[in-house]
C-alpha positions in Angstrom: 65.5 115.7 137.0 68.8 115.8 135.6 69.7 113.1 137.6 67.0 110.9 136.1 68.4 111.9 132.5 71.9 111.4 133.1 71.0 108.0 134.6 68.8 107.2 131.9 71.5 108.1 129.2 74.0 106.1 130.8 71.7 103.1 130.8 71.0 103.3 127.2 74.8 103.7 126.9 75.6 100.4 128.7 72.6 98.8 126.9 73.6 99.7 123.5 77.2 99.1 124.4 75.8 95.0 125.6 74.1 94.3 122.3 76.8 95.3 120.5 79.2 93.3 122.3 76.2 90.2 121.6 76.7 90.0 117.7 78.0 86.8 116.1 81.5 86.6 116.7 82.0 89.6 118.9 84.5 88.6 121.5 84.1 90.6 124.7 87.4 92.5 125.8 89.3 91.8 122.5 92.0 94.9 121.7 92.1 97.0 118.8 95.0 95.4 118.1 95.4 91.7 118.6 98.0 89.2 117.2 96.0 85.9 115.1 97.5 83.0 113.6 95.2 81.3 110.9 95.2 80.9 107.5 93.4 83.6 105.9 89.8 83.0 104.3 89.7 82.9 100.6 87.8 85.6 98.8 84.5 84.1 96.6 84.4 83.3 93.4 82.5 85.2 91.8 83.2 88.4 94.1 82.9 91.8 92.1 86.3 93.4 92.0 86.7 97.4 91.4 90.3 98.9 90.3 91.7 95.5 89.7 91.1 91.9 87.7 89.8 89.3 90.4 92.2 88.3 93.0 92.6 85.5 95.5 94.9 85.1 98.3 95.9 82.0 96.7 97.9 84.2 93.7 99.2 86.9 96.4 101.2 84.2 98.1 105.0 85.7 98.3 103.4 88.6 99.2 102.3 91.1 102.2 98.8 91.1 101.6 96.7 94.0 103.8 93.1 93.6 103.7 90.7 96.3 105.0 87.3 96.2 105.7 85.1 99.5 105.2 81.8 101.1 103.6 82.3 104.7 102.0 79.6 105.8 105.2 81.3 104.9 107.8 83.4 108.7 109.5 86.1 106.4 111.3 86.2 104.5 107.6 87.1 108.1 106.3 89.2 108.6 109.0 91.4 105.8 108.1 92.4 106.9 104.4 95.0 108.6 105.1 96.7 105.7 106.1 95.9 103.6 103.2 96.9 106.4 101.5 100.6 106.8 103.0 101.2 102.8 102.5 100.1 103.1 98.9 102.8 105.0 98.2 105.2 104.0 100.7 104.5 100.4 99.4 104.2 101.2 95.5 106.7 98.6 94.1 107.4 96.0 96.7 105.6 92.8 97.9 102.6 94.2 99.5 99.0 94.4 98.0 96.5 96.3 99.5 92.7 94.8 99.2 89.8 97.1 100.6 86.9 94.8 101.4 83.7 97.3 100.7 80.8 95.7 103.0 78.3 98.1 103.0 76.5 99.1 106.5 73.2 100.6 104.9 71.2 100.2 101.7 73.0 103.4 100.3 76.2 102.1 100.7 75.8 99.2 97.9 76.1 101.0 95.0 79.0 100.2 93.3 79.4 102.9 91.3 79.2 105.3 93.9 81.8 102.6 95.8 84.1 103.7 92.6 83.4 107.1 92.4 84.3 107.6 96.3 87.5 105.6 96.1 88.5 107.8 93.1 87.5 111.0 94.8 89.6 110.1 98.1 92.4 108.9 96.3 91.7 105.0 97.3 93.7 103.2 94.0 94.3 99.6 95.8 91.9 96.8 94.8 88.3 96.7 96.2 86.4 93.3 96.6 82.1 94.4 96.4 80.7 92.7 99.3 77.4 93.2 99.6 76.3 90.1 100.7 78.6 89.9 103.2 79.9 86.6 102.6 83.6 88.0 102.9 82.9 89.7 106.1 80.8 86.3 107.8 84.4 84.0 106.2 86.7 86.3 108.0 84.5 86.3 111.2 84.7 90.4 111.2 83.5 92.5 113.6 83.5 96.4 113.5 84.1 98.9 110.1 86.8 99.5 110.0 89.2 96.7 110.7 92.6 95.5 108.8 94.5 92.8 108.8 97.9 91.4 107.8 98.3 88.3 106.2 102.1 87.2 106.0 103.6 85.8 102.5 102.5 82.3 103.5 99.2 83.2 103.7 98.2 83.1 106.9 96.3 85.9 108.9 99.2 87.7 111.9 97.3 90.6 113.2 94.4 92.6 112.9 93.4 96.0 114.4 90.2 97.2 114.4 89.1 100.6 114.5 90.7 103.8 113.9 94.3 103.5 113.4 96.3 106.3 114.4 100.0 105.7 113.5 101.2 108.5 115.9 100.3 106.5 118.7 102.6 104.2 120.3 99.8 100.6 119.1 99.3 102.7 116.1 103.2 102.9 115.4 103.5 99.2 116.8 101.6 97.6 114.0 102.1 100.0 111.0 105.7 98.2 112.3 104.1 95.0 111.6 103.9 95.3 107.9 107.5 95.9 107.8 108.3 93.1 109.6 106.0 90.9 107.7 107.7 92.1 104.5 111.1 91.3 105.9 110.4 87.6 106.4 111.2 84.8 104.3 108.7 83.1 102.1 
């Protein structure tokens, strides 16, 4: 009987794992980490901003530009604050801008002012673009919460990681590098 279980679980596993995999623009094998070159969609007019004016990428040219996606819900979301939160301050004052794209998962998760209150009660101060329609997420062609990427000052899209980033691991260290690197480049 156990047997029969444990096969059955693993069956739903692979299952669950193939219809992931299936969603528009999921790209089967692609690493957490991956280099891109392409020029980075423009956010909407229109788009609801939180802890900022309206921004587009057009008026962040000259500059690093790191744009997360994310929904307050989401544990390996959570998990990744502490990062944002280490590049906020290790970034306060030079050319990067930090843009958190809020797409939220669930129904729950579009209330803005709950978006607010849980960016101000995890200590979340860079700019947050309200995309509850998902039309930033479809333009970018994203896959998984969470997922970052790094635009270079020319505007174009370099790398993106997706998923948890751990910056003691030898990837995570690689492309917390990356921003760096980025900033250290010529316009």
């Amino acid at each position: 009987m156990r047997k029969i279980l444990l096969s059955v679980g693993l069956l739903a596993l692979a299952v669950a794992v193939f219809v992931l995999r299936q969603r528009p623009g999921a790209q089967a094998g692609a690493s957490p980490s991956e280099e891109v070159r392409k020029a980075a969609p423009e956010f909407p007019q229109g788009t609801k901003w939180l802890q900022s004016k309206p921004l587009t990428l057009a008026s962040l040219r000259g500059r690093v530009v790191v744009v997360h996606f994310w929904t307050f819900g989401c544990i390996n979301c959570i998990h990744n604050y502490p990062v944002y939160k280490t590049w906020q301050a290790k970034y306060a004052g030079k050319e990067v801008t930090i843009v958190g794209v809020h797409t939220p998962e669930f129904a729950n998760e579009a209330d803005v002012d709950r978006v607010g209150a849980k960016a101000r009660a995890n200590g979340l101060k860079f700019p947050i673009a309200i995309d509850n329609d998902s039309r930033i997420w479809k333009r970018w062609n994203n896959r998984y919460w969470p997922s970052i990427y790094l635009i270079d000052k020319k505007g174009q899209v370099r790398y993106r990681w997706e998923g948890e980033l751990d910056p003691k691991s030898v990837r995570g260290r690689e492309f917390v590098s990356r921003i760096d690197a980025l900033l250290a480049e010529k316009s």
